[in-house]
C-alpha positions as CSV (number, residue, x, y, z in Angstrom):
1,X,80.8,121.6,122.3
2,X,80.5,117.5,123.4
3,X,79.6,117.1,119.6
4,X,83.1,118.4,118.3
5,X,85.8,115.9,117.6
6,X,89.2,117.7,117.7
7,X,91.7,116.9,115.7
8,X,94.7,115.2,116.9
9,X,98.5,116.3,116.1
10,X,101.2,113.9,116.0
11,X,103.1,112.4,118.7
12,X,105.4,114.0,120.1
13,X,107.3,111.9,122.5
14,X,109.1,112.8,125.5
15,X,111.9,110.3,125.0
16,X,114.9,112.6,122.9
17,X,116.4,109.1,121.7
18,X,113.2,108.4,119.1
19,X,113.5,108.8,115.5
20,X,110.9,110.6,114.9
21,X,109.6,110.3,111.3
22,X,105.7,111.2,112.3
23,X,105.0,115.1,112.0
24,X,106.7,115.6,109.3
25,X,109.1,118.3,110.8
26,X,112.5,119.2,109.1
27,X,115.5,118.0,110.0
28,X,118.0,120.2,109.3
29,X,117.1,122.8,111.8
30,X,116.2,126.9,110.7
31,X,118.7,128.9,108.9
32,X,121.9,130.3,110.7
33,X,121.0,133.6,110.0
34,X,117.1,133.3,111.3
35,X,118.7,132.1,114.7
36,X,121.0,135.3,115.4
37,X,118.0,137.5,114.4
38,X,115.9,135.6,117.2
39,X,119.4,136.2,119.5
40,X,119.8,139.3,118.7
41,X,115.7,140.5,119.3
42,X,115.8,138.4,122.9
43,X,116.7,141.7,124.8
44,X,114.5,144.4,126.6
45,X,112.3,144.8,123.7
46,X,110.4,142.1,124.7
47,X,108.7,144.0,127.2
48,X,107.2,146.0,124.7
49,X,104.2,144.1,121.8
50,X,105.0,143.4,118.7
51,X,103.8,145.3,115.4
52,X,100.2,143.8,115.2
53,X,100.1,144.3,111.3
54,X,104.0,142.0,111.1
55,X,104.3,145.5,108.5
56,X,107.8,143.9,108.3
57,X,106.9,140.1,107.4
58,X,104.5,140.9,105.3
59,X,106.9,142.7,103.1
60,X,109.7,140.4,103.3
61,X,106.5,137.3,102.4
62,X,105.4,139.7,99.2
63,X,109.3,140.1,98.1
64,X,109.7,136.4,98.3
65,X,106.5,135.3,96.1
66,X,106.8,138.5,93.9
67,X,103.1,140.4,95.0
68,X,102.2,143.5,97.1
69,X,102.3,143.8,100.6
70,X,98.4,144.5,100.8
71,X,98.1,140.6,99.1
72,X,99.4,139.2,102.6
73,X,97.9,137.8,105.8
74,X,99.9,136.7,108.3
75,X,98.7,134.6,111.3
76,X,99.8,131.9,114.2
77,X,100.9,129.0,112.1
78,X,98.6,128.4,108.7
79,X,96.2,126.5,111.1
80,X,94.6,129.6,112.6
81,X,95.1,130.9,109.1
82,X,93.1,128.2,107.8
83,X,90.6,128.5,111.1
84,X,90.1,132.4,110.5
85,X,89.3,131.2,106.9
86,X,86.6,128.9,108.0
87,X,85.2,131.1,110.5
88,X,85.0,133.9,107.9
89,X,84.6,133.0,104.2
90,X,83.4,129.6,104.2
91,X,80.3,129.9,105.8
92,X,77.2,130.2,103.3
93,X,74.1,128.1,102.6
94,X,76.1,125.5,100.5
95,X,78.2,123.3,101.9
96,X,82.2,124.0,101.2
97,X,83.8,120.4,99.3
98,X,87.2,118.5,100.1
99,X,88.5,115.5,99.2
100,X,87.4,113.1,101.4
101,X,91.0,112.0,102.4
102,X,93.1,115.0,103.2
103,X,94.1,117.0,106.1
104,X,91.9,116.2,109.1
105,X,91.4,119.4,110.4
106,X,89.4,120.8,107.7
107,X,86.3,118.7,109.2
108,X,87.3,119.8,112.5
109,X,86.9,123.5,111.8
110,X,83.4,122.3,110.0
111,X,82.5,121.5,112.7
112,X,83.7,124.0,115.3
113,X,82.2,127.0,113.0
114,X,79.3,125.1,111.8
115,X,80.1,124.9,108.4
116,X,78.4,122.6,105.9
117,X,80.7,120.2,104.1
118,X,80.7,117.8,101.6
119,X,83.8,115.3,100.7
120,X,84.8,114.2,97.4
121,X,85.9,110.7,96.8
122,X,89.6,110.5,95.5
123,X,90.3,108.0,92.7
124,X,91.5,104.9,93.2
125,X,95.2,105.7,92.7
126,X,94.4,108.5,95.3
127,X,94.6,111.2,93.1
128,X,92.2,114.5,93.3
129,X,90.2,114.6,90.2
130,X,89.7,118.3,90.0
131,X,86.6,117.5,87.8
132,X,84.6,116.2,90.6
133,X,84.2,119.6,91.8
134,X,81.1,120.7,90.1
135,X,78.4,120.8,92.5
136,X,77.4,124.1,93.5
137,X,79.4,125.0,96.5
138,X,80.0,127.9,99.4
139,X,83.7,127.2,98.7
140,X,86.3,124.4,97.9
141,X,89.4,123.7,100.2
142,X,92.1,121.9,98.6
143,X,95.6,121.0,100.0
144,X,98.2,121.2,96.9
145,X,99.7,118.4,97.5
146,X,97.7,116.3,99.6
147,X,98.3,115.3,102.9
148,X,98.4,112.9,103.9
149,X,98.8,111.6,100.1
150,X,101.5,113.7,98.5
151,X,100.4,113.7,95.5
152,X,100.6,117.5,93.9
153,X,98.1,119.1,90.9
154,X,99.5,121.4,88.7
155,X,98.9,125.2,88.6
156,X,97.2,124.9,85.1
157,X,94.4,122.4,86.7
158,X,94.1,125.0,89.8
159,X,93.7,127.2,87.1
160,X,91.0,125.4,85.0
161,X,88.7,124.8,88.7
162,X,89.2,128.3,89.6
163,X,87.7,129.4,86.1
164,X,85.1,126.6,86.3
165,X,84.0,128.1,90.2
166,X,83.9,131.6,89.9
167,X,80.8,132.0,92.9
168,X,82.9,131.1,95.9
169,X,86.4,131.1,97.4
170,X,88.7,128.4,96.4
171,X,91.3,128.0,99.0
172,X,94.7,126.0,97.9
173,X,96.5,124.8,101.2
174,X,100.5,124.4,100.3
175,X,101.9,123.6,103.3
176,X,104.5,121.0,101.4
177,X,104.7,123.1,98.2
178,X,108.1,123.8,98.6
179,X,109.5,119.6,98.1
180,X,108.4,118.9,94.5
181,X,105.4,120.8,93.5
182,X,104.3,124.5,91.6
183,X,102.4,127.3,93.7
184,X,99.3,128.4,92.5
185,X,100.6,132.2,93.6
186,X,100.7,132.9,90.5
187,X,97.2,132.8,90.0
188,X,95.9,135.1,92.6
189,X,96.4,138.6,90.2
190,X,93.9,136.5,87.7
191,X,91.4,135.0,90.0
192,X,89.9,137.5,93.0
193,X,88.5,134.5,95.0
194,X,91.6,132.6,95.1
195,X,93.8,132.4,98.6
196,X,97.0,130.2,98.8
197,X,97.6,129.4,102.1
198,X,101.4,128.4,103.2
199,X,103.4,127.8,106.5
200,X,107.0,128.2,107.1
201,X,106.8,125.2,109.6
202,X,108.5,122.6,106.9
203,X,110.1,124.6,104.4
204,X,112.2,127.0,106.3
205,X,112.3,124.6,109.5
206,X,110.8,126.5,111.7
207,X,107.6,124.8,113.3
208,X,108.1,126.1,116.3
209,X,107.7,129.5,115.8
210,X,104.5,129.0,114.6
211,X,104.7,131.3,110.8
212,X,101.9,130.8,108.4
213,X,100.4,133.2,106.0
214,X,97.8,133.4,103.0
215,X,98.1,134.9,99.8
216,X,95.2,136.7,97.6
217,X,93.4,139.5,96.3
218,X,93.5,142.5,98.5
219,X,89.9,142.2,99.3
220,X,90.3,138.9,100.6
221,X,93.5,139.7,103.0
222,X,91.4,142.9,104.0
223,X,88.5,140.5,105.2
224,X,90.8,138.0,107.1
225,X,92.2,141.3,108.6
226,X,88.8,141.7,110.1
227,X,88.6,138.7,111.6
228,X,91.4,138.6,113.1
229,X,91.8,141.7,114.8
230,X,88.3,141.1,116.2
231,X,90.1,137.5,117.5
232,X,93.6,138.3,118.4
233,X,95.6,141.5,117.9
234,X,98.9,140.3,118.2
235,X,99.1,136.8,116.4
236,X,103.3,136.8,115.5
237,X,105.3,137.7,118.3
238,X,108.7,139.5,118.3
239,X,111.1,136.8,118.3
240,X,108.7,135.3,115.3
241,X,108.4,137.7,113.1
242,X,112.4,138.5,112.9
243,X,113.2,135.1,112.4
244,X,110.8,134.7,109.7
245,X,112.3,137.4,108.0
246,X,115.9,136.8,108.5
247,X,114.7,132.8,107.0
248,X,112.9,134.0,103.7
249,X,115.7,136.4,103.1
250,X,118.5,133.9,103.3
251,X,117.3,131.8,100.3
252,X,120.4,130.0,99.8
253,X,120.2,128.1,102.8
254,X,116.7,127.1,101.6
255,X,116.5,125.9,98.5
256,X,119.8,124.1,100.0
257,X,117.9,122.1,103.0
258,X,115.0,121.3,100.5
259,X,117.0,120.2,98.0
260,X,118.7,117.4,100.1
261,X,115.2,116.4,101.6
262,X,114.0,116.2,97.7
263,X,117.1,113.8,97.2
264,X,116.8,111.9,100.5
265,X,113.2,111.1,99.3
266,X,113.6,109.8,95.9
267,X,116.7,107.1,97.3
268,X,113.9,106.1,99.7
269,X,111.5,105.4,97.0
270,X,113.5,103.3,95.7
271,X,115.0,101.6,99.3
272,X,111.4,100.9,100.1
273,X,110.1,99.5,96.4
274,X,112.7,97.4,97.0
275,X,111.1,96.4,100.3
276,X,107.7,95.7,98.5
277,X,106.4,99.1,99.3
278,X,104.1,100.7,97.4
279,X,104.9,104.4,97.4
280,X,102.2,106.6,96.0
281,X,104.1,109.8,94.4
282,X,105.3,112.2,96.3
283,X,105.9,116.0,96.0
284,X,106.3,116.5,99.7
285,X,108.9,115.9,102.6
286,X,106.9,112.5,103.2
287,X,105.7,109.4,102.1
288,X,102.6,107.7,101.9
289,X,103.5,103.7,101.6
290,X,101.6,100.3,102.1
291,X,103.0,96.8,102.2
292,X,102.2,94.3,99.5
293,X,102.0,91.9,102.4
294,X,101.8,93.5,105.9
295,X,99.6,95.0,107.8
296,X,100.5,99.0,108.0
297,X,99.5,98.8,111.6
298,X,101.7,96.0,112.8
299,X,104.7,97.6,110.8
300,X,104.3,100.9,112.8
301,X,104.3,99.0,116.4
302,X,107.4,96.9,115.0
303,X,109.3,100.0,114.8
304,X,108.0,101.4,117.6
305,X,109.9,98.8,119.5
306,X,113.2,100.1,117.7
307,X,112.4,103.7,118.8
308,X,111.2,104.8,115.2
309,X,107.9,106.5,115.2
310,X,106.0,106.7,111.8
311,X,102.2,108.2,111.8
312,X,99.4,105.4,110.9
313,X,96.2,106.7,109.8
314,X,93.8,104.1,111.3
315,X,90.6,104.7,109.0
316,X,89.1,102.9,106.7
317,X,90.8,104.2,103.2
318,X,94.2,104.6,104.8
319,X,94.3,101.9,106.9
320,X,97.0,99.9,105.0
321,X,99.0,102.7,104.5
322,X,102.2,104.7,106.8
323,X,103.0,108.1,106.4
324,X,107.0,108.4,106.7
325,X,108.4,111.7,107.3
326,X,111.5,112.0,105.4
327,X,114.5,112.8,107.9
328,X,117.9,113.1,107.8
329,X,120.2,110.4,105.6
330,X,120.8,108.5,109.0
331,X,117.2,108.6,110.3
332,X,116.2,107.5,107.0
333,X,119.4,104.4,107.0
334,X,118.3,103.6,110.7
335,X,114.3,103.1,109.4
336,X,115.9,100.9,106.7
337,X,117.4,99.2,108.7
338,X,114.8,98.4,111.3
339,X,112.2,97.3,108.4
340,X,114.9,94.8,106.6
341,X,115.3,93.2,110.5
342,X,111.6,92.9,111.2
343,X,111.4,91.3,107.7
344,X,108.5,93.0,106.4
């Protein structure tokens, strides 16, 4: 266990004054209606466990994406999701491939579960070329869009890899699908090694409740099933499971919030072009931006100092570039204004 690097989450400061534009959280806070259903459950029921199959949830989850109930897996945020999905399909003789700059705690789990792994370069514009993925593999992992890249593939390229790789499971990570980009639901009636794995952490604001789920043929759900209830019975508490339910029924308020973060983004674009930013496309509720001239690390101290945290990813491919969270209008007018004062 010395061996394993773990992976390491944002910042999250003590100091409530920060603007924080690092972990890519929502600013506009979880529906009004998912709030009184958490109200309303905080009572004496709590003394009592929660249903350990979310029966509920997973019903309200296969109304909202248009599949069967049996199609859904729900777990502790998509990250044990994701970790039940390492631990229990990835696993084989051939190592599973990823591109080599996406989210960090897919190496992490390779390494926890002992699960061979390859990366696969992206191209220089940082785009996933879905054509690289022809080596015989024990699965392929791909977050749709990228983190921490943005950029988003379409559901007809998912479509041409999953016909391509037949042999193993092709996982499609859309934890930011909801900002720009198509799901590759659609697919999972077509393709039974497919599983699209979502979170309601950004979408429907609610991070801390810790929602994510994964979508696929019924065989697939059945196995995760397995797994977990071998790990942890209970995985969605009360309080969780309402207000996920009262969020993805109150759809209004959604496409509302993600709408004005959609709208927020694209004026940044063009604030921070302005700036001499380059800002690689986004379909997400951030930005993935390097200076012409400056140094992406001495930009991310600078607003430090004016109480603005962005996330710098200090490796060798990203080590010129900022990921910037996109927050409210005057998060978003104060980080302006910070980066025309330190005149980067």
């Amino acid at each position: 266990m010395g061996r394993l690097t773990p992976y390491v989450p944002g910042e999250q400061p003590s100091n409530p004054d920060v603007i924080k534009l690092n972990t890519n959280e929502n600013p506009y806070g979880p529906s009004p209606a998912s709030l009184a259903a958490i109200r309303a459950e905080t009572s004496d029921s709590l003394r009592l466990y929660p249903d350990p199959n979310a029966t509920a949830l997973k019903s309200a989850l296969a109304d909202f994406h248009a599949i069967s109930p049996s199609q859904v897996f729900v777990g502790n945020g998509s990250d044990e999701v994701l970790a039940h999905i390492f631990q229990g399909l990835l696993k084989h003789d051939e190592p599973i491939l990823f591109p080599d700059i996406t989210y960090s705690f897919y190496p992490v789990y390779c390494g926890l579960y002992d699960v061979a792994y390859a990366t696969i370069p992206l191209t220089p514009n940082l785009e996933i070329r879905l054509d690289d993925y022809t080596p015989t593999n024990g699965g392929i992992i791909i977050a749709n869009p990228n983190a921490p890249t943005g950029q988003a593939l379409k559901p007809s390229a998912i479509e041409t890899l999953l016909e391509r790789n037949t042999d193993s499971v092709v996982v499609i990570d859309e934890a930011y699908i909801a900002f720009g980009g198509e799901s590759s639901v659609g697919l999972i009636d077509r393709f039974d090694n497919l599983l699209v794995v979502q979170t309601l952490s950004k979408s429907h604001a609610l991070a801390g409740l810790r929602i994510g789920f994964a979508l696929g043929h019924p065989s697939l759900i059945a196995a995760l099933e397995r797994i977990k209830n071998s790990f942890n019975s209970f995985p969605l508490d009360r309080l969780a499971i309402v207000g996920a339910i009262a969020a993805l029924n109150d759809r209004d308020y959604f496409d509302s919030i993600r709408q004005k973060i959609i709208a927020t983004r694209e004026r940044l674009v063009g604030e921070l072009e302005r700036l001499d930013f380059r800002v690689v496309p986004s379909a997400t509720n951030f930005l993935f931006v390097s200076h012409r001239d400056n140094a992406a690390g001495a930009i991310a101290e600078a607003l430090r100092a004016r109480s603005i945290i962005v996330r710098h990813f200090d490796h060798e491919r990203t080590v010129n570039y900022l990921r910037i969270t996109i927050g409210s209008d005057d998060e978003v007018d104060a980080l302006l204004t910070a980066l025309k004062n330190i005149q980067v």
